[in-house]
N, C-alpha and C positions, 0 to 999 in steps of 0.2 A: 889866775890860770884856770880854776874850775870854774870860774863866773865867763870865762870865754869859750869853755868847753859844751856846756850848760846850751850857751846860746848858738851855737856851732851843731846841735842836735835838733832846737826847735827850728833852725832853720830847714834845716834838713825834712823833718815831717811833715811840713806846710803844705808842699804843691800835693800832698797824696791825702787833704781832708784831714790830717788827724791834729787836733786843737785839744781843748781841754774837755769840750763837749767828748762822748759817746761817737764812734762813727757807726755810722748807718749801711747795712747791707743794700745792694741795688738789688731789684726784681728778677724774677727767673726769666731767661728766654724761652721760648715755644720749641718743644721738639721736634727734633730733625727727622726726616724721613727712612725707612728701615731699607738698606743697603740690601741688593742682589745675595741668593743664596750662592755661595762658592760651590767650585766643583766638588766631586766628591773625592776622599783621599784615599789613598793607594792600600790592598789589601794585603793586610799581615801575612806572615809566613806560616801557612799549618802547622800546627803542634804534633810531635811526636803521637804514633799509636798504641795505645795503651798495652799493657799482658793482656791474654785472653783468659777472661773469670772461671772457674768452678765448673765443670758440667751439673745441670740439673739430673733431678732425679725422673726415672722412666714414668711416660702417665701410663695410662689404662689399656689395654689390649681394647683397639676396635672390633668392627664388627667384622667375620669373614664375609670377604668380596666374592662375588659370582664367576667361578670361573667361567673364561670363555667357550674350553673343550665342553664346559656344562651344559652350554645352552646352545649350542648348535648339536650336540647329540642329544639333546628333551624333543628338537625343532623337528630332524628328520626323523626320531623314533613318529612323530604324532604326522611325516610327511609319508612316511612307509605305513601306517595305519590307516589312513583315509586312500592311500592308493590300492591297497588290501578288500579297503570297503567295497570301494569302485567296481574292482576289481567282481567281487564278488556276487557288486549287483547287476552289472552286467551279465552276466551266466543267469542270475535269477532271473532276470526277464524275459527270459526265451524259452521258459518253461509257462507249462498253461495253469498251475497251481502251485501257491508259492508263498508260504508260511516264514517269516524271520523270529528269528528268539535269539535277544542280546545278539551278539557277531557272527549268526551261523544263522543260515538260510537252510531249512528241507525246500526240495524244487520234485516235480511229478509231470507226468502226461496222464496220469492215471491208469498205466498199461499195467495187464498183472501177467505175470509169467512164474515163473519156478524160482526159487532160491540160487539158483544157478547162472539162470539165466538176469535177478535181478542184478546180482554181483556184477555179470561180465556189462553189464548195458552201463552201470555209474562207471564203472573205471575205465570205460570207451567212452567216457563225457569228461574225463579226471578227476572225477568228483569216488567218492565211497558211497555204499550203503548206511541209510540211516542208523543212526545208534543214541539214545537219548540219555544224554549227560547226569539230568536232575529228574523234577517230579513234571516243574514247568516245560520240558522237553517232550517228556513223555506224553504230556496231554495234549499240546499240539498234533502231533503226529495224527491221532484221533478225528482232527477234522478232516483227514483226507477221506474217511471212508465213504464209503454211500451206500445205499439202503438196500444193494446186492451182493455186497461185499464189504466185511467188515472186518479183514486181518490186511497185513503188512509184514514185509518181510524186516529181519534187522541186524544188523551188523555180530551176531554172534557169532562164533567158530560152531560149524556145522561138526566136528571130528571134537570127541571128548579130548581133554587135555586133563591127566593127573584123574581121572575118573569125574570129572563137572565139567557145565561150559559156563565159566567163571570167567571166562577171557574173551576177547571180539577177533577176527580175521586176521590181526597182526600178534596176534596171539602174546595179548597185552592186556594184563587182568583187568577185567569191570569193575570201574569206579562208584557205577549205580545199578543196581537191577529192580525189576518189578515184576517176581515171580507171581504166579498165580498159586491157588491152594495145588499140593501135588507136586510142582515142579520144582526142576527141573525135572524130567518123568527120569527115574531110575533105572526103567527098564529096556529104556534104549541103550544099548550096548554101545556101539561105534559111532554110527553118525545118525543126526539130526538137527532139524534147522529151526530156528524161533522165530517167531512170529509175535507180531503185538495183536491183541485183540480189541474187540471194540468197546472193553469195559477199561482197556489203559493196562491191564496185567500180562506178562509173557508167554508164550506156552510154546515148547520145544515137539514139533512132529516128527517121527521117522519118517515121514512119507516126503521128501523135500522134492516130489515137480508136482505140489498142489501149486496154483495160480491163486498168487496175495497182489498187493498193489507194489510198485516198486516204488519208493521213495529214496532218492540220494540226499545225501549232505553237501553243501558246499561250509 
């Protein structure tokens, strides 16, 4: 019975090569060719949105921004100052003598009349009688004279005020004077008018219808 079993097996493994020898692997085949990319496949379902984290902490204070109200009132302050100018220099030119210092024009014909009569002739132009601010002011003035005449009349209050004339026309105390030795003369009582002279120093006459130079200010 196992002697027919036995031989019942080697029959069996004969047609597939296997004997008592070894069997022998056969050779690889050549590889195949690499197959079309597939479409692409279908996209997941978005994931839930997360809590929202912690607020962070404040940074740094920037820099302040310009306001807008700022700078269109800087524009027209500097559009109203140059139409001022304009303004100004136009009137200067219509005058035959014509001195500027910083934003203020003296303007002349070189006509000399009384203290009275200088006052009414500027404020028939809209302009004042001259009145010199500083030192720089006061030396200009100076060149109006000429070598017949050498005072000018000036914006001081001809009628003492408080016992001085420490004030000008609007009876608005002097911010600069350039009195000479003497003055204001004391012994004028009520009214008197000042004059600049041709050394740049003040000096107040009681006699105000002498004929000085009239000089206005714009």
């Amino acid at each position: 019975m196992r002697l027919c079993l036995l031989f019942f097996v080697l029959c069996l493994m004969a047609p597939i090569g296997y004997g008592q020898d070894e069997a022998r692997l056969g050779e690889h085949g050549s590889r195949g060719f690499v197959g079309k990319r597939g479409p692409p496949g279908f996209l997941g379902n978005p994931g839930m949105k997360g809590e929202q984290g912690v607020a962070g902490k404040p940074g740094p204070r920037g820099p302040r921004g310009i306001c807008e109200r700022d700078i269109v009132g800087s524009v027209r302050k500097d559009v109203d100052t140059l139409k001022n100018s304009f303004a100004k220099l136009h009137l200067a030119i219509n005058y035959d003598f014509v001195r500027r210092v910083g934003q203020k024009y003296f303007v002349s014909y070189k006509k000399r009349e009384s203290f009275s009569r200088a006052v009414q002739f500027c404020s028939q132009q809209g302009l004042e009688l001259a009145l010199p601010q500083n030192e720089e002011e006061n030396n200009i003035l100076t060149q109006f004279f000429g070598e017949d005449l050498t005072t000018a009349w000036i914006n001081v209050n001809n009628k003492k005020a408080d016992g001085n004339f420490e004030v000008d026309m609007k009876n608005q105390p002097l911010t600069f004077t350039k009195w000479g030795e003497g003055q204001p003369d004391k012994s004028i009582q009520d009214t008197g008018c000042t004059m600049l002279t041709e050394n740049g120093v003040w000096k107040v006459t009681h006699d105000c219808s002498l004929n000085a130079y009239i000089i206005c200010q714009i």
